[in-house]
C-alpha positions, -999 to 999 in steps of 0.1 A, spaced: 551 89 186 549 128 181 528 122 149 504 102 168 501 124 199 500 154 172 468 139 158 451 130 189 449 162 201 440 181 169 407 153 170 401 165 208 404 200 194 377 195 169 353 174 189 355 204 220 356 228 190 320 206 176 309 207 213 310 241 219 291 253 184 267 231 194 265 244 232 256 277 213 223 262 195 195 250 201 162 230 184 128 240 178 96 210 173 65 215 174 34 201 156 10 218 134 -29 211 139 -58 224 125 -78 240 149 -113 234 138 -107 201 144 -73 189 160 -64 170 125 -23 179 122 -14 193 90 9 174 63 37 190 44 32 226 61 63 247 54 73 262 93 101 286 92 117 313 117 111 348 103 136 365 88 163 338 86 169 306 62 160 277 89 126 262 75 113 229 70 82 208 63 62 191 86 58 152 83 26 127 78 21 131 117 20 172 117 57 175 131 83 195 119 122 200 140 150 230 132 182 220 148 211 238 151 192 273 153 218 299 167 203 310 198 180 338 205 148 352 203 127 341 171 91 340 153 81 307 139 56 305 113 35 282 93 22 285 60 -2 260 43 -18 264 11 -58 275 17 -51 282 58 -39 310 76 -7 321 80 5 317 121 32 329 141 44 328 179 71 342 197 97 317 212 136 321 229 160 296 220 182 291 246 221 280 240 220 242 242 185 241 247 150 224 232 119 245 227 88 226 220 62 250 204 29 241 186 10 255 163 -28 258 151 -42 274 120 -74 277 104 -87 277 70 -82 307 55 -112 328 39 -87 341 18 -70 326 -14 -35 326 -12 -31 317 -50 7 314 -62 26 333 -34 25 304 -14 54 281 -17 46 244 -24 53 222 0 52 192 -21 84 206 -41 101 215 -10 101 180 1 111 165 -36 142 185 -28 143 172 10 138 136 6 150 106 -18 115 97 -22 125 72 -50 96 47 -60 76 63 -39 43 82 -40 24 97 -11 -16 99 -21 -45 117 2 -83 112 3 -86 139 -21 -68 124 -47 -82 93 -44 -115 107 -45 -107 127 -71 -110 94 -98 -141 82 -109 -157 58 -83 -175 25 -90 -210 32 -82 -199 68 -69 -176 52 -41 -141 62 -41 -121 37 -30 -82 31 -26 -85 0 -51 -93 21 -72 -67 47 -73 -38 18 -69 -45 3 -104 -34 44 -114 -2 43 -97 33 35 -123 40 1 -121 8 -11 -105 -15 -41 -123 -45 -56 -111 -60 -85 -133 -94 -74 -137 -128 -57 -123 -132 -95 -106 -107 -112 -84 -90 -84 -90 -52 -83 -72 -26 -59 -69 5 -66 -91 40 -41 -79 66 -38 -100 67 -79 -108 58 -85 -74 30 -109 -63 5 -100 -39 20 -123 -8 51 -98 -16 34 -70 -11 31 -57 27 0 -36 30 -5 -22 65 -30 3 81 -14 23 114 14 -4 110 -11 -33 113 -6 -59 85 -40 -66 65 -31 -99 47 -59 -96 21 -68 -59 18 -90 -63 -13 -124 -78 -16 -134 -104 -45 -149 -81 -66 -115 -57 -79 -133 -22 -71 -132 -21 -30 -104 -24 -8 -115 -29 31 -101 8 37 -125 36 44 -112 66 21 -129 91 44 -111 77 80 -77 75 57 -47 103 63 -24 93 42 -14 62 19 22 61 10 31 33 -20 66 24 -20 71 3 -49 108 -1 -49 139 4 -33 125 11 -1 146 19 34 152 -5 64 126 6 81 100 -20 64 110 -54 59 93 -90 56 83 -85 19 104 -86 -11 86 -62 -39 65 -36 -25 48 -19 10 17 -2 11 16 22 43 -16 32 55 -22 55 83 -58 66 95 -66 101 109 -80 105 143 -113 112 151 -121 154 151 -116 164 187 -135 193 188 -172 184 180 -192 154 164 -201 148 133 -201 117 104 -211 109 72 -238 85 58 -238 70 24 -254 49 -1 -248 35 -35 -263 7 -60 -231 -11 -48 -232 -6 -9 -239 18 20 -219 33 50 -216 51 81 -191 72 96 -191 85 132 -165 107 150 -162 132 180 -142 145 208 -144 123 240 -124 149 253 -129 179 242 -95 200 223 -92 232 242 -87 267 212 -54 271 232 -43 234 229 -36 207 256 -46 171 257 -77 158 242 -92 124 228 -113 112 203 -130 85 185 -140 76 152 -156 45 137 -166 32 103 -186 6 87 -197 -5 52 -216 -39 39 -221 -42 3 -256 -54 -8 -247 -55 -50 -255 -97 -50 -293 -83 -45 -298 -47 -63 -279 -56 -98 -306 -81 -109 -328 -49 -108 -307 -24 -119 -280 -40 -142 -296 -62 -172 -263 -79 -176 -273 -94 -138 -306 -102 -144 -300 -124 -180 -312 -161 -174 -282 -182 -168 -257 -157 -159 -239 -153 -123 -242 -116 -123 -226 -99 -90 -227 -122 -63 -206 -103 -43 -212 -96 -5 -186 -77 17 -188 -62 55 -161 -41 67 -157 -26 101 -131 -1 120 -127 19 148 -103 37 161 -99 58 199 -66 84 198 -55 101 234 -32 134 228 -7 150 253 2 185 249 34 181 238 23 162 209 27 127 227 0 101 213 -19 68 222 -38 52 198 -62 19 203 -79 7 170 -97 -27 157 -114 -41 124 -137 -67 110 -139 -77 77 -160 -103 60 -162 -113 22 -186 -137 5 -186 -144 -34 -203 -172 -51 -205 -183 -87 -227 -205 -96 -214 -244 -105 -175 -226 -106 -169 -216 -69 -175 -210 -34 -158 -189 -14 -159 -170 22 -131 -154 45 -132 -132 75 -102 -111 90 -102 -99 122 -77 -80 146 -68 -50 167 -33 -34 182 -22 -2 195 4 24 189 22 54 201 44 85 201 61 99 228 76 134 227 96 144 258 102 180 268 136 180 270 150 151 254 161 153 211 151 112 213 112 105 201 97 76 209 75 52 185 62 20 192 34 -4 180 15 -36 188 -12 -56 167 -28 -92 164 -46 -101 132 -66 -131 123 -73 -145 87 -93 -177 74 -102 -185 42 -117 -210 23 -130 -224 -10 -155 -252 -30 -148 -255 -68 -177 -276 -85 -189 -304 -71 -163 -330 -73 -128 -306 -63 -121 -311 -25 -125 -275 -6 -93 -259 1 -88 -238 35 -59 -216 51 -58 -196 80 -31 -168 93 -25 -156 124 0 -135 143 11 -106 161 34 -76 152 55 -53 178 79 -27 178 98 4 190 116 29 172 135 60 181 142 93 164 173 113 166 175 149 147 210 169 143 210 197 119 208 184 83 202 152 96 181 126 107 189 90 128 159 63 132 168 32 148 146 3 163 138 -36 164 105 -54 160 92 -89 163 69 -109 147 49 -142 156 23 -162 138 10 -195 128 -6 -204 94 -27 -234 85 -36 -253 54 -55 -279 34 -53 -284 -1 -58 -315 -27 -37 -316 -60 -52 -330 -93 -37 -364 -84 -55 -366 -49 -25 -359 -31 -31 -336 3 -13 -311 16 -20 -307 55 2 -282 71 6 -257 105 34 -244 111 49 -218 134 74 -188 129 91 -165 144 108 -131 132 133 -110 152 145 -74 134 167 -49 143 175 -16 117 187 17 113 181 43 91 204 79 83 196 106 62 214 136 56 215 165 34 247 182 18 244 221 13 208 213 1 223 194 -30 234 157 -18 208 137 2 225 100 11 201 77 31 219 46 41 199 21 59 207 -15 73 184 -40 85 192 -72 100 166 -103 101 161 -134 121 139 -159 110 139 -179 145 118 -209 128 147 -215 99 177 -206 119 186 -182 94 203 -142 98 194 -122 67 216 -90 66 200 -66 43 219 -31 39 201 -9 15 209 27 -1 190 59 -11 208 91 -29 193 122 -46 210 147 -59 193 183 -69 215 194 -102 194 221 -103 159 238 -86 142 221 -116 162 188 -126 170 158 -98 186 123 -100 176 96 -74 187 59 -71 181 31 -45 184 -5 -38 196 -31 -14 189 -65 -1 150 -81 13 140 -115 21 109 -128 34 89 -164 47 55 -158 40 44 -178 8 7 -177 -9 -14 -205 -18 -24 -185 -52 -33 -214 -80 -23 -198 -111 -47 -220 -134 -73 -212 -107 -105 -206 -129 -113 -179 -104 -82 -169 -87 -99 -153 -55 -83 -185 -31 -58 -163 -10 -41 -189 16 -7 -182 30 21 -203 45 51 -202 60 86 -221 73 89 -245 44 109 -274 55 116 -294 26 120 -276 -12 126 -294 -46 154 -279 -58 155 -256 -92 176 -290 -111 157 -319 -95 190 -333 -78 173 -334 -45 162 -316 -15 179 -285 -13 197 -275 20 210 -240 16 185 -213 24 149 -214 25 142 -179 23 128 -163 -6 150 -136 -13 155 -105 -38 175 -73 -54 162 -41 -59 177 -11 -80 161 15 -86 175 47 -113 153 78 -116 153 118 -128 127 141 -111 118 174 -140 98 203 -130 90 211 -166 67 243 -154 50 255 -130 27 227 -124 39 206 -146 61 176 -134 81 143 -152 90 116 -132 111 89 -149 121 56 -130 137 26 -145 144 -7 -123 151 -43 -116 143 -67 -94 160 -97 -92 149 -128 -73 170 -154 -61 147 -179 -47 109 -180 -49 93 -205 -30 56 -219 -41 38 -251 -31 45 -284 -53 13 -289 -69 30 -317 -88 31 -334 -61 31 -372 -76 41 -393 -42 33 -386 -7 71 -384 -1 77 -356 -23 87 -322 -12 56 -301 -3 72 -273 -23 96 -260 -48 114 -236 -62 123 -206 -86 142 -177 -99 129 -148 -114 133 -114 -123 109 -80 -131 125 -50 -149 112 -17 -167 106 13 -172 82 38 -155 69 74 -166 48 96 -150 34 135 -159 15 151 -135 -2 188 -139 -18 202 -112 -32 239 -116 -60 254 -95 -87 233 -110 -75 212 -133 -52 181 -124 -42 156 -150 -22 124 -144 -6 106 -169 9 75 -160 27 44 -184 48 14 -176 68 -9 -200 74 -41 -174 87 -76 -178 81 -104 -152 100 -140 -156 102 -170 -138 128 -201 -141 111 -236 -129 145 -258 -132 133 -266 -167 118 -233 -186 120 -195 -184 83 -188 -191 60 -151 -181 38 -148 -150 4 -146 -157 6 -106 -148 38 -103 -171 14 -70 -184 41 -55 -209 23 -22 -216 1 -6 -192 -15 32 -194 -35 51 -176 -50 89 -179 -65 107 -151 -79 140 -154 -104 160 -127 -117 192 -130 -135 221 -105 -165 248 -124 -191 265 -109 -189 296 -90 -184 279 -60 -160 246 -74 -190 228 -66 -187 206 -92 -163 183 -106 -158 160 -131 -137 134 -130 -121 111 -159 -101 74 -162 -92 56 -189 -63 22 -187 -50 5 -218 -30 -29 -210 -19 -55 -233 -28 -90 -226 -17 -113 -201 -2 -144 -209 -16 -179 -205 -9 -213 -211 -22 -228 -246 -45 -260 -246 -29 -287 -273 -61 -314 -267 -80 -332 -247 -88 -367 -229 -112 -387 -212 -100 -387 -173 -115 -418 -158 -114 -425 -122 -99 -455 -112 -104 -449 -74 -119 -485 -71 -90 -503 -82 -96 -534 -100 -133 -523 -95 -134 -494 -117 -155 -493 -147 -132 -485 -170 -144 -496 -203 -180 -488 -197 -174 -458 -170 -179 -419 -184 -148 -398 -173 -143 -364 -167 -125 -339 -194 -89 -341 -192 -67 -311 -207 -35 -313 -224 -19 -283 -217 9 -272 -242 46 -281 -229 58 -240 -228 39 -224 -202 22 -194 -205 30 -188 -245 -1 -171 -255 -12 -138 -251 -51 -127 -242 -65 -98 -257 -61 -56 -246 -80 -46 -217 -89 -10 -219 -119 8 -197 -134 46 -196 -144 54 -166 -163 87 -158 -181 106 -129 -198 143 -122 -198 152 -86 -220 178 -69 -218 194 -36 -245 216 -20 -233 231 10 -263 236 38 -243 252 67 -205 251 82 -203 214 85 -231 200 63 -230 195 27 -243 169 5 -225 153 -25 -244 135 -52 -217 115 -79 -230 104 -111 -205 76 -120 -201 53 -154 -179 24 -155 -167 8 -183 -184 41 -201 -181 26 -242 -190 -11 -228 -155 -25 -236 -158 -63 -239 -130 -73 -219 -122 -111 -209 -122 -123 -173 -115 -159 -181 -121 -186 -209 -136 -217 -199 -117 -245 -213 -141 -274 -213 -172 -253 -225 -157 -231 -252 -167 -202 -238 -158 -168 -229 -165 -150 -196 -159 -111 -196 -156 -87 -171 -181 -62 -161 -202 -47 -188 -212 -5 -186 -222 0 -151 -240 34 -146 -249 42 -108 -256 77 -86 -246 80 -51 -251 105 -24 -229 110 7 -242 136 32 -215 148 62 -229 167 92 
């Protein structure tokens, strides 16, 4: 009993003990804007003078010291090519100063005395599988037809495949494109890339930041079993108006932005708007421009594309935000005799941040609605396919910061309905709607141990109302700095998600993107019967890595993985009776190896990126590769500033990948219809070409893809805020002949896009 009491009051000691050193500190938070334009600034270091608190500010320009001993203080900001800023502040014992900051660009070059925040945050942060990219570095690749583009710069990333210049999608880590979550301002997009592989609907020039979590990734996302894509779009500038026009051989575009109400030089509240819109007219130029387009009998580009977003943001002093935003986009592609296809996507949502004066709690929150239909005609006798996806998204979530650490906690829900029709090769239909419903709850700590240890542990908890089903899903991230130079990382856990895709994978043209959701019945892996366990599709992730900063500059990040998953759910296309299962089942797995080198140094930057991957699936019968089981994939990027003025830049990208795989043809057969019955001219009737497909799937291997890319950019700079860029821009520079498909029946080969030379001119004001 005297042991016991002993022990209670020693813990009373300490927590009155942890109470009082924290009654003796205080916080400091702020943002960091620039002033020119009310923008905040990413990844600027903010210290207080003359002491060892510091840290980074994040993607929305905030930074927080807690546990600052209290007193009076300078904080300061430092950003690489702005000025350097300072104000006086008073911490009070116990208490919360909230103190922004504004900076300029500084008409001075800093050069190497200013510390990188970049590295600073590689020390901070796990940041394993992950890579944070800005407009300038996606503009900073050679554009198709002079128009940078975040398609583009995906295909760059480790890990990352697409399957070609046409059709193109994006492949993560073994993941498909269904399980991939790509949002914009935590909105999902459910197809964010146009038929024709070089556009995304994303404006680079209203874009912030796009982080690219391939792997591992914390509680905070869920829903998707491989890979998120985070988008978040800047506000409109909030001190004057301004834009951008552009135009290309491949499309032109507009962008419009001002203050609605003005920003004030010594800060307050303000709002703003800015709006963007783009329509691709490439179906009717490249007959003139592009003799590959013009040749008699060929489909050349018929590719049409509009995409439209706006976006209104309302500021509070304190750093409180509203923001309303909306989009449109619309995509048309038709090739002649082979398909027909058209979808729209539509939707809108709002979100905010709420900073109180007093209280260490922020305040996050988000709503959207999105709209998608799609639909397809292959050749004159295939039946058109359709699907249609619609929903909503909402959710809060609330930060906590303690010294050295960080709480986030929150819950979301998630409503939609998808629709679908679809005929098999036997003349079976597939006609469903279904319904769903997804509750989430999660929480998310990080800490850091004397600047060495950083462990993240994460939890997220999922209810998919529709299936009855709880999916726990804890999850881990740790890095560990051995030394300023040399850092291990690792990370994995637990994801599931509902959402299935409609992808055909012997598709011709594999642009039909239809989703679908709350399967009901599966055909189990074995064929015993229907299965009754769970009917989520469900995966593993872990994730090794080493960070090396080899020289000043010059970085090597190595990351191998796997990701294992348990149950994959697609629809039976083999569907032989109406009263079999609408879908079935398999296992698979994705594992490799990912290197990257990067060099950054005043004007040069080089990127060298390769993966070694391997992507498997189990049917019940086979192990057999996907059809983007790419094993070797490389990529070099290099860009490069000359001229008195780095006024011009030139900008280089060539990929390497070894073939995909594909399934072999062993013969082929007369197919006569014998929809009449006894009525059916068999004997005398002429059938359609059958194909005999050989019994192990996906055995062969198509040729290497490689592709240069180039581009030369000029500015001329006509006054403070107008400039005009002209891009010169080669694709497919040493006309690579690479395949796009291989039409069985014909014997003959269809490649992707020949040389395509263009010149573009953007002028801002």
């Amino acid at each position: 009993m005297q042991g016991l009491l002993r022990r209670v009051v020693l813990t009373a000691s300490f927590m009155i003990c942890a109470v009082m050193v924290m009654a003796q500190t205080g916080d400091i938070r702020g943002f960091v804007y620039d002033k020119d334009n009310g923008e905040p600034i990413m990844f600027a270091t903010v210290y207080l003078v003359g002491t060892n608190y510091g840290t980074t500010t994040d993607l929305e320009g905030f930074y927080n010291i807690s546990g600052v001993e209290a007193g009076e203080y300078t904080v300061a900001v430092t950003y690489i090519g702005y000025d350097s800023v300072g104000a006086e502040i008073t911490i009070p014992a116990g208490g919360l100063v909230n103190q922004s900051l504004y900076t300029g660009e500084s008409q001075v070059t800093l050069g190497e005395i200013v510390v990188s925040a970049e590295a600073e945050e590689a020390r901070s942060d796990v940041k394993i599988s992950q890579i944070s990219v800005t407009p300038k570095e996606i503009k900073a690749i050679p554009a198709v037809g002079g128009e940078a583009d975040i398609a583009t710069y995906l295909q760059v990333l480790p890990g990352v495949v697409s399957t070609g210049d046409q059709g193109g999608q994006i492949y993560i880590r073994g993941g498909s494109p269904v399980q991939n979550k790509i949002m914009i301002d935590g909105m999902t997009i459910y197809n964010p890339f146009h038929s024709i592989g070089f556009f995304s609907v994303f404006e680079t020039e209203a874009v912030r930041q796009v982080d690219v979590l391939t792997g591992g990734f914390n509680a905070e996302n869920g829903g998707r079993i491989s890979a998120v894509v985070d988008i978040t779009s800047r506000d409109g500038n909030k001190k004057r108006y301004g834009g951008l026009v552009s135009a290309n051989p491949f499309l032109g575009k507009v962008l419009l932005e001002g203050p609605i109400s003005k920003l004030k030089d010594d800060g307050g509240g303000s709002s703003s708007f800015i709006l963007t819109a783009k329509h691709s007219y490439i179906d009717r130029t490249s007959p003139a421009l592009y003799d590959y387009a013009s040749d008699a009998g060929n489909n050349g580009l018929p590719y049409s594309f509009t995409d439209i977003y706006g976006k209104v943001s309302f500021s509070g002093g304190t750093g409180s935000k509203f923001n309303l935003f909306g989009f449109n986009h619309r995509d048309r592609v038709e090739f002649s005799e082979i398909a027909d296809l058209g979808w729209d996507a539509f939707g809108g949502g709002a979100n905010f941040k709420l900073v109180p004066g007093r209280s260490k709690i922020i305040v996050g929150g988000q709503f959207s609605y999105t709209d998608y239909d799609i639909s397809i005609i292959e050749g004159d006798d295939a039946p058109p396919r359709s699907s249609g996806i619609s929903g909503f998204n909402a959710g809060f979530d609330f930060n906590y910061y303690l010294k050295n650490s960080e709480l986030k906690y929150g819950f979301e829900v998630n409503g939609f309905s998808t629709e679908l029709e679809f005929t098999n090769f036997v003349g079976n239909t597939i006609n469903l709607t279904e319904n769903t419903t997804e509750l989430a709850g999660f929480f998310n700590f990080k800490t850091n141990i004397k600047d060495r240890l950083i462990i993240e542990p994460s939890m997220r908890l999922q209810y998919y109302a529709s299936l009855s089903e709880f999916s726990f899903e804890p999850r881990l991230g740790l890095k560990y700095n051995a030394t300023k130079k040399l850092r291990f990382k690792a990370a994995g856990g637990l994801y599931s998600q509902n959402l299935i895709s409609t992808v055909n994978e012997r598709d011709v043209v594999n642009l039909f993107v239809g989703f679908l959701s709350a399967p009901e019945q599966i055909q189990n892996l074995n064929e015993d019967g229907v299965r009754t366990e769970s009917r989520l599709q469900k995966a593993v992730h872990a994730v090794a890595g080493v960070e090396i900063d080899l020289m000043k500059g010059l970085s090597l990040n190595i990351e191998p993985y796997y990701k294992g998953y348990g149950q994959l759910i697609n629809l039976n296309r083999n569907k032989t009776e109406p009263s079999d299962p609408n879908f079935s089942s398999e296992e698979g797995k994705a594992y490799g190896i990912d290197f990257l080198v990067q060099y950054r140094r005043k004007s040069l930057s080089l990127w060298l990126a390769y993966s070694l991957g391997y992507v498997d699936r189990f049917d019940g019968e086979q192990t057999y590769p996907t059809l983007f089981d790419r094993r070797h994939n490389a990529n070099v990027v290099a860009s490069y500033q000359f001229g008195k003025a780095k006024d011009w830049e030139a900008g280089l990208r060539w990929n390497l990948g070894s073939g995909f795989p594909f399934t072999l043809t062993q013969g082929f057969y007369e197919d006569v219809s014998i929809d009449n019955g006894i009525g059916s001219n068999v004997v005398g009737g002429n059938g359609n070409v059958g194909i005999i497909f050989d019994e192990n799937r996906n055995a062969g291997r198509l040729p290497y893809y490689h592709r240069l890319d180039l581009s030369l950019k000029k500015s001329f700079e006509f006054g403070k805020h107008s400039r005009l860029e002209l891009v010169g821009s080669v694709t497919n520079a040493y006309n690579r002949e690479n395949i796009f498909y291989f039409d069985r029946v014909s014997y003959s080969r269809v490649n992707q896009l020949p040389i395509l030379p263009s010149l573009g001119a953007t002028f801002f004001f």
